[in-house]
matplotlib code that plots the C-alpha trace (Angstrom):
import matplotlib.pyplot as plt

x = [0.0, 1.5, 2.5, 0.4, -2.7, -1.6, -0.9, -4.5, -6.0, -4.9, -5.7, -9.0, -10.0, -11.8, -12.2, -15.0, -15.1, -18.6, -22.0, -20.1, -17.6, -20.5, -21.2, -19.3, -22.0, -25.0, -24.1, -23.5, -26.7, -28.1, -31.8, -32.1, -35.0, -33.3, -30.2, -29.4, -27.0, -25.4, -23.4, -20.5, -22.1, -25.3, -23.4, -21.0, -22.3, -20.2, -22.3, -25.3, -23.8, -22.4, -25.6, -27.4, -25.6, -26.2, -30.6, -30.3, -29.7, -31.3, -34.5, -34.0, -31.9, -34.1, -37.0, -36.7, -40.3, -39.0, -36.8, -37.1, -34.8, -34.0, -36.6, -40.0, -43.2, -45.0, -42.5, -41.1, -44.5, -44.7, -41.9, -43.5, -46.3, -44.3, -41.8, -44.8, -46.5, -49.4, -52.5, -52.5, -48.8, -46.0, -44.1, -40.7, -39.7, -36.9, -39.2, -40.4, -37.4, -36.6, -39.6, -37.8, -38.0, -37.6, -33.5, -31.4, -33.0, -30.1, -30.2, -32.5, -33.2, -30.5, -28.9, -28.1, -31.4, -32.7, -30.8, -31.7, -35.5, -36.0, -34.3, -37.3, -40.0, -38.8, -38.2, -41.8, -43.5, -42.8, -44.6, -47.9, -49.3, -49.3, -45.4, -44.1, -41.6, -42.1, -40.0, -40.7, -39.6, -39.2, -38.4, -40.4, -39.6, -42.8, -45.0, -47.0, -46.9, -47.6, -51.4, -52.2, -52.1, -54.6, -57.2, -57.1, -57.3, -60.4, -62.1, -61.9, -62.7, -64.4, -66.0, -67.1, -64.1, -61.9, -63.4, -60.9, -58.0, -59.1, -58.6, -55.0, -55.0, -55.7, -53.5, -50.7, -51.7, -50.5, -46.9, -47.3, -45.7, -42.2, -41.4, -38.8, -41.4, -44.0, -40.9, -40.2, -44.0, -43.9, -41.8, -44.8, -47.6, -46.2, -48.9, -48.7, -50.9, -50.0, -53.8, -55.3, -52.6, -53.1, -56.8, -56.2, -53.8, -56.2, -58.8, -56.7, -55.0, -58.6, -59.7, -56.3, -57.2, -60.9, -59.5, -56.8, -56.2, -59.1, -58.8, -58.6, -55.8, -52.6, -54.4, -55.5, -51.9, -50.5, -53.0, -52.4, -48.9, -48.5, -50.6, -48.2, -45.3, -47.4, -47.4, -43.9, -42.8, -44.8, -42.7, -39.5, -40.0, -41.4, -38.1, -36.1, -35.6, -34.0, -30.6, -30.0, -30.5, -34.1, -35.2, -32.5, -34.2, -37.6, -36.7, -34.8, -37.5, -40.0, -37.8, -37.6, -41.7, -42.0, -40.0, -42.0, -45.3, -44.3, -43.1, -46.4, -48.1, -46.2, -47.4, -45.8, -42.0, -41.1, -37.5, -36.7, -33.5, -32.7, -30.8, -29.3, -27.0, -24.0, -24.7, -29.0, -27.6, -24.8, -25.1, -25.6, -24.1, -20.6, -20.2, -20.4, -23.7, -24.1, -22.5, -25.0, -28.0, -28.6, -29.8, -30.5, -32.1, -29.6, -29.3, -33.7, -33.7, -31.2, -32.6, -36.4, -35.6, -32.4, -34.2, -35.3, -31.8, -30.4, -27.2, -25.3, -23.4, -21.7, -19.6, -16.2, -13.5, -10.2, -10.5, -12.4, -14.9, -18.6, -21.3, -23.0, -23.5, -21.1, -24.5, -27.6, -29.7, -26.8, -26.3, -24.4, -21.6, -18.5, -15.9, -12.7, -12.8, -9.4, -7.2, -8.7, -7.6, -4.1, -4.7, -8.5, -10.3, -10.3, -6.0, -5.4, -7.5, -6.0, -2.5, -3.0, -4.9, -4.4, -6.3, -8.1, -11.7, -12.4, -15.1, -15.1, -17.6, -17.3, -17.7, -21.0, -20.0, -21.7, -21.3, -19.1, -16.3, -13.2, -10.8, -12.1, -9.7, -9.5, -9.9, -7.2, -7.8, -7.8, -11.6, -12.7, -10.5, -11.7, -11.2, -12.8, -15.1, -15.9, -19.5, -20.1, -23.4, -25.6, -23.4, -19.3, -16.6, -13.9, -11.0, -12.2, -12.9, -12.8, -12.3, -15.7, -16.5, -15.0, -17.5, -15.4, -16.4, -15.4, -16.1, -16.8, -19.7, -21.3, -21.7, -21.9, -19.5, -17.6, -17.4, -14.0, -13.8, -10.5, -11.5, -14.8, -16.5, -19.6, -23.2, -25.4, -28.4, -31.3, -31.9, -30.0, -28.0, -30.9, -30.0, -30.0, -32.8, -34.4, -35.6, -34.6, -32.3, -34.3, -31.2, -28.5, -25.7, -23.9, -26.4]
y = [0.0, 3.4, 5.6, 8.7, 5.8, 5.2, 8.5, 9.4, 7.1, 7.9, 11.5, 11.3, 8.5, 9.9, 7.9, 5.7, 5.2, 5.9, 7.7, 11.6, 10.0, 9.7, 13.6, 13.9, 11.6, 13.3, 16.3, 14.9, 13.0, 17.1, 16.7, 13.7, 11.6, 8.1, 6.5, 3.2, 1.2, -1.9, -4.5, -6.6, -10.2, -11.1, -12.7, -9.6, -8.1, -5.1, -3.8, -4.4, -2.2, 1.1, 0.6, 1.0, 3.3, 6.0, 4.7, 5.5, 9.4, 9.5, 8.6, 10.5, 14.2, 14.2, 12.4, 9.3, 7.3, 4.1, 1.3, -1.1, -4.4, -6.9, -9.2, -11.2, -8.7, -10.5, -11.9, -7.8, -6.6, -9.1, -6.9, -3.7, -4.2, -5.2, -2.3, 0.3, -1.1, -2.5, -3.4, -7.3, -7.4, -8.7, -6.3, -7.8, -7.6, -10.0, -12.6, -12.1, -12.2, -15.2, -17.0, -16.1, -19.6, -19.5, -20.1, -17.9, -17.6, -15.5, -12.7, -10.7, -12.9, -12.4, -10.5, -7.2, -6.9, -7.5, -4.8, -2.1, -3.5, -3.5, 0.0, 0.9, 0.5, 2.1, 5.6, 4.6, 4.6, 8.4, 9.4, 9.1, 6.2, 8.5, 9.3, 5.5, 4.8, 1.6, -1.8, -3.3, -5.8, -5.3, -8.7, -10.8, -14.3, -14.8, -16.3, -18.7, -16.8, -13.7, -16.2, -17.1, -13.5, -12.3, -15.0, -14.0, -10.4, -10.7, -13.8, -10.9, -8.1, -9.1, -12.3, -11.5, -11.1, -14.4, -16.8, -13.9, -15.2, -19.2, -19.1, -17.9, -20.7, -23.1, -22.5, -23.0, -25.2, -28.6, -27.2, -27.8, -24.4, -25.3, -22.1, -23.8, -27.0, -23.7, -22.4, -25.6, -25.8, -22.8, -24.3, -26.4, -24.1, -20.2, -18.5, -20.4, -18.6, -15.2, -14.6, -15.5, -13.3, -10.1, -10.4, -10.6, -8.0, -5.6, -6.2, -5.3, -2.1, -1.0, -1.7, -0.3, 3.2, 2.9, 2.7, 5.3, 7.9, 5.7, 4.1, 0.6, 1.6, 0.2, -3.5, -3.1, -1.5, -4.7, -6.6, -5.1, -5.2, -8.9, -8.9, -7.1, -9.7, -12.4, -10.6, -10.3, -13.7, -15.5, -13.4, -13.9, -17.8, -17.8, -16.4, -18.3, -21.0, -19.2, -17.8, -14.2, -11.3, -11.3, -12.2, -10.7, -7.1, -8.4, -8.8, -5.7, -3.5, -5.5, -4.1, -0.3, -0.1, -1.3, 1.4, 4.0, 2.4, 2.7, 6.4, 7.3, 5.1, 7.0, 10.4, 13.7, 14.2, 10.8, 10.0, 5.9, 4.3, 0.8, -2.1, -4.4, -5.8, -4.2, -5.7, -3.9, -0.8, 0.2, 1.9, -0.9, 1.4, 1.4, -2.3, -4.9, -5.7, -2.8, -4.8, -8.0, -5.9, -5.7, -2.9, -2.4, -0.9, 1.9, 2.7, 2.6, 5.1, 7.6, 7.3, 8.2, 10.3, 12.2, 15.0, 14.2, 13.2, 9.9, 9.0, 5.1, 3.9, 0.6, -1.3, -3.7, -5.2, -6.7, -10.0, -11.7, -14.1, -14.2, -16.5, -18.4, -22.1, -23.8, -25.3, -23.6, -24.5, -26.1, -25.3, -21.7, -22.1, -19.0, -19.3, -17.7, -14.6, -14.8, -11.5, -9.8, -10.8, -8.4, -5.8, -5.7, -2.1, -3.9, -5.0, -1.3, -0.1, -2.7, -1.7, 2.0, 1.4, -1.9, -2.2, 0.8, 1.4, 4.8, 6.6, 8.1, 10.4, 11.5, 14.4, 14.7, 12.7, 12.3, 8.4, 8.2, 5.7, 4.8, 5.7, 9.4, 12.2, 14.0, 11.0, 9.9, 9.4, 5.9, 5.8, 7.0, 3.9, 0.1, -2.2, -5.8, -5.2, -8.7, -9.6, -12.6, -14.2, -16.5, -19.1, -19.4, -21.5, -19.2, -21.5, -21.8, -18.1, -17.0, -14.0, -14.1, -13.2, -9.5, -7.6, -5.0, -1.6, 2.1, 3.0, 6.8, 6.4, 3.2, 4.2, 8.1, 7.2, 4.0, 2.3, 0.1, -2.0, -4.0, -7.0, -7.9, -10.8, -12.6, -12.8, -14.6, -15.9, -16.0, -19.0, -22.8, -23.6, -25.6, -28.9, -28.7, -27.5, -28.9, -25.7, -25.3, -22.1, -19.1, -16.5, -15.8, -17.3, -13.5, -11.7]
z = [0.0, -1.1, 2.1, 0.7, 1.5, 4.9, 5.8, 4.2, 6.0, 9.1, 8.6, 7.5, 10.4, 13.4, 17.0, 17.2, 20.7, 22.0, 22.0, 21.7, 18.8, 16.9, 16.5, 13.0, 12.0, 13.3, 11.6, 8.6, 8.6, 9.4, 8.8, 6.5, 6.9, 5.2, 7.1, 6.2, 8.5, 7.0, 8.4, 7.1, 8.1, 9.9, 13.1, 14.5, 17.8, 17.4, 14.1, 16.2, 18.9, 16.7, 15.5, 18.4, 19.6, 16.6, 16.4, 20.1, 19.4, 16.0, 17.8, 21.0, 19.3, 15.6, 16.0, 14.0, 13.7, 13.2, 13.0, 9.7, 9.4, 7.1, 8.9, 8.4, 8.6, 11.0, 13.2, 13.5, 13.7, 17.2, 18.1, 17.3, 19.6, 22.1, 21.9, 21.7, 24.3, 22.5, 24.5, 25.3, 23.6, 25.5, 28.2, 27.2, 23.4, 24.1, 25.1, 21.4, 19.9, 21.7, 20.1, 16.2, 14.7, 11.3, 10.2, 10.5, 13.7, 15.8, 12.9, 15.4, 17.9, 19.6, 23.4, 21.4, 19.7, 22.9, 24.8, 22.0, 22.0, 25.3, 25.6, 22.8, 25.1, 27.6, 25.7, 24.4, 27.8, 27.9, 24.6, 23.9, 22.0, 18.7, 19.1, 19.9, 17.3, 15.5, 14.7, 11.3, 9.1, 5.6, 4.1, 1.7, 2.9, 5.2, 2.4, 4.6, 7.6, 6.3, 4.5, 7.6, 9.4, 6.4, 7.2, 11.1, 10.5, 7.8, 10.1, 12.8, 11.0, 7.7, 7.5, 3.7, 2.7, 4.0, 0.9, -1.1, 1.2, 1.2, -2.4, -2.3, 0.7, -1.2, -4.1, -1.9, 0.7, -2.1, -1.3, 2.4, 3.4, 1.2, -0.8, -2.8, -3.9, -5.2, -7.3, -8.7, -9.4, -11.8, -13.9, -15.5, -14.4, -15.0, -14.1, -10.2, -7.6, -9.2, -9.9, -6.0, -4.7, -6.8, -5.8, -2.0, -2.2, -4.4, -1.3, 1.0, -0.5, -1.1, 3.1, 3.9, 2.1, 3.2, 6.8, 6.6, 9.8, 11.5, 14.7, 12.7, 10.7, 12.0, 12.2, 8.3, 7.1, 8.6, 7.0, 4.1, 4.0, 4.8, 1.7, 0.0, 1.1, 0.2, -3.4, -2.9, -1.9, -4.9, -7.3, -5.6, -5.2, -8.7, -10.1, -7.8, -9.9, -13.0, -12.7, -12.8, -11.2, -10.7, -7.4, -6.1, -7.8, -6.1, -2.9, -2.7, -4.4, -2.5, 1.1, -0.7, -1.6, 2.0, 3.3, 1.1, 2.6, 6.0, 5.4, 4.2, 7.3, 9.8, 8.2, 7.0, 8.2, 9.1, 9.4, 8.9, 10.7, 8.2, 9.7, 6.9, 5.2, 3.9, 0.5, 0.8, 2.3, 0.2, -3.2, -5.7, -8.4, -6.8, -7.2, -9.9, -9.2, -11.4, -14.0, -13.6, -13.5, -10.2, -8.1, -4.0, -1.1, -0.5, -4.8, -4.6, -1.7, -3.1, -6.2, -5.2, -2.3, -2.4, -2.4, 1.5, 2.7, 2.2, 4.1, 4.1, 6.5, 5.8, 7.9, 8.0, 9.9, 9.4, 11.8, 14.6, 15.4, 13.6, 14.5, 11.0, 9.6, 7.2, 5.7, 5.1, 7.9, 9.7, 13.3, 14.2, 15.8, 16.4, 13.6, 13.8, 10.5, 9.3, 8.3, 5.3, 1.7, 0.5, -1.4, 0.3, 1.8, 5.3, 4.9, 3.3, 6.9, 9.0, 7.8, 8.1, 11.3, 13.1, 16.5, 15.9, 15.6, 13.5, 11.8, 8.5, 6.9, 2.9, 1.3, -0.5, -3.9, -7.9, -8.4, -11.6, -12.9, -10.2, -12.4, -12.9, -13.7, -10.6, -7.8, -6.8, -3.0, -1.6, -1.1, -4.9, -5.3, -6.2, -3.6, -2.6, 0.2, 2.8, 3.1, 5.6, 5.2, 7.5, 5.8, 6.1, 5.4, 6.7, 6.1, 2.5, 1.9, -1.7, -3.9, -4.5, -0.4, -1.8, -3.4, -5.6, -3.6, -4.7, -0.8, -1.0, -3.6, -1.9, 1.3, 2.9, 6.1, 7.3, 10.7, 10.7, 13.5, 13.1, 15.3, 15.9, 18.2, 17.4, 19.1, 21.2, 20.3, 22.7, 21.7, 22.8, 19.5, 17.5, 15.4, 11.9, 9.9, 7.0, 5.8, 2.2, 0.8, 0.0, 0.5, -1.5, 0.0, 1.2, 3.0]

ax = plt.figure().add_subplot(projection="3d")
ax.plot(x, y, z, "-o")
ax.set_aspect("equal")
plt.show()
């Protein structure tokens, strides 16, 4: 690494050392109503923690509404009861989040979660019902789930209208809840359950709007959006089975249009705190993803609401400890992360900066080419970024782990935390799971 790098990097790095280190950051983040937080891998407790950290005095010093992850919808919206203190709903969110039993389980049911969670409800006792700030999830994985939560809210609330939801029921029920058998399925009948879907979900837009600002409105936009995952999930478990970058575009619009909705659900000047992966939060455009065709969560919400303030934080470290599965559904277990790759952004950081933990934030950037006359810095430079998923095989890490990152241009600011330590689930380390793959193997 060239000594002008190192001796950039060192004077451009500022302490990341607690709650008061983060104050570079909240001023760069000003009055932006978007900040996306990524993570390098799903299994680090000390993402989880800067993380926290930084929600903790978004939501306390500018207001922010609520917190959205890279979770199930109706598993997060247990947790969103719980945290805003929801008549009849839990008093401990981390009771919730220790009932998380779909695989990878300890991706948010786990101690710091938790801590943050439980933290959540607390502030929330102070403010009025009205104020509470919410936990959601914005995945589209909950297919089945996300069927049966429609037919209890319309057998509660609208009788008429469950023979709507029994139809899609029944479309699916021959696949015994086994997304990846429906996928396979599609192959010989295209059209699948598309039509039974986009006629539940087209009932349940309409009682959502009908209901809007009402007293029943949170239970229908819940209804309504687990309607909108189930229309999700058929499309991304439809497209599953091709190669490509298809689902990958569904799932990720599918997580951005949920964002929008829950913008517009929590009314005029909402301001939305994202917890994801490093590969959902960071500017697809400043990868090669870009070349495959694929786009993401951070590239959607910069390009439909710059205008509002957008800011990305991503996230890395140089070694450690992560907890993940060397199989998918395979027990987690702590595995050792070895020393970045030569020649990667965590080895140029860890060289510059070994031991260290340290914060940078970017100058407001245009994305262009690398290689642009003019940038010559280290971070308008290509480098391989890690991204850990739910599944490692550290001693068998490849180039392909790297995902080619100009830094300034995907991400607003970057949290380097040279060695970071793994976890803890809530939950006893479970046997193996017989739940087929639905993730990209990554994130």
């Amino acid at each position: 690494m060239p000594d002008t790098h190192q001796a950039g990097i060192r004077s451009q790095a500022l302490p990341l050392t607690g709650q008061a280190s983060l104050d570079p950051l909240m001023e760069r983040i000003g009055d932006a109503r978007y900040v996306l937080l990524g993570e390098a891998s799903h299994g680090t407790a000390d993402y989880y923690r800067v993380r926290d950290m930084l929600t903790r005095r978004l939501i306390e010093e500018k207001g922010f509404s609520f917190v959205a992850v890279e979770g199930d919808w109706p598993d997060c919206q247990a947790v969103h009861r719980s945290v805003t203190a929801a008549p009849g709903a839990p008093q401990d969110p981390g009771e919730v989040l220790a009932g998380f039993d779909r695989w990878p389980a300890w991706l948010w049911g786990n101690t710091d979660v938790a801590a943050f969670t439980r933290w959540l409800r607390r502030h929330n006792e102070e403010l009025p019902p009205e104020r509470r700030v919410g936990f959601h999830g914005l995945d589209v994985y909950s297919l089945w789930e996300s069927l049966h939560a429609v037919l209890d809210h319309l057998r509660a609330h609208d009788p008429d209208q469950v023979e709507h939801a029994l139809e899609a029921y029944r479309c699916f029920e021959p696949y015994a809840g086994e997304p990846q058998a429906y996928a396979l399925s599609t192959r010989y009948l295209p059209e699948g359950c598309e039509p039974q879907v986009l006629s539940l979900l087209t009932e349940l837009r309409r009682r959502a709007a009908r209901t809007a600002g009402g007293d029943g409105s949170q239970a229908e936009f819940a209804a309504r959006q687990n309607a909108e995952v189930l229309a999700g999930a058929e499309s991304y478990y439809r497209a599953m089975v091709d190669s490509g970058p298809q689902s990958w575009n569904i799932r990720d619009h599918h997580m951005a249009d949920t964002l929008d909705r829950l913008m517009d659900h929590h009314g005029p000047g909402a301001k939305a705190v994202v917890w994801a992966h490093n590969t959902h939060i960071g500017d697809a455009r400043a990868t090669d993803m870009a070349d495959t065709g694929m786009v993401n969560v951070g590239q959607l919400v910069r390009e439909r609401h710059t205008g509002k303030g957008v800011v990305l934080v991503g996230f890395g470290s140089y070694s450690g400890t992560v907890l993940a599965a060397d199989a998918w559904g395979g027990v987690p277990r702590t595995m050792d992360v070895p020393p970045a790759h030569t020649g990667s952004l965590e080895d140029l950081l860890h060289q510059a900066l070994p031991e260290e933990r340290a914060l940078f934030v970017f100058p407001h950037v245009q994305l262009q080419h690398p290689h642009a006359a003019g940038r010559t810095e280290w971070f308008h430079e290509e480098h391989g970024h890690r991204a850990i998923g739910v599944v490692y095989r550290p001693h068998a890490e490849q180039v392909a782990t790297y995902v080619p990152t100009v830094l300034a241009q995907r991400y607003d600011a970057f949290c380097y935390l040279d060695r970071t330590h793994a976890l803890s689930p809530l939950q006893p380390l479970a046997e193996d799971s017989r739940e087929a793959q639905t993730w990209p193997v990554g994130v």
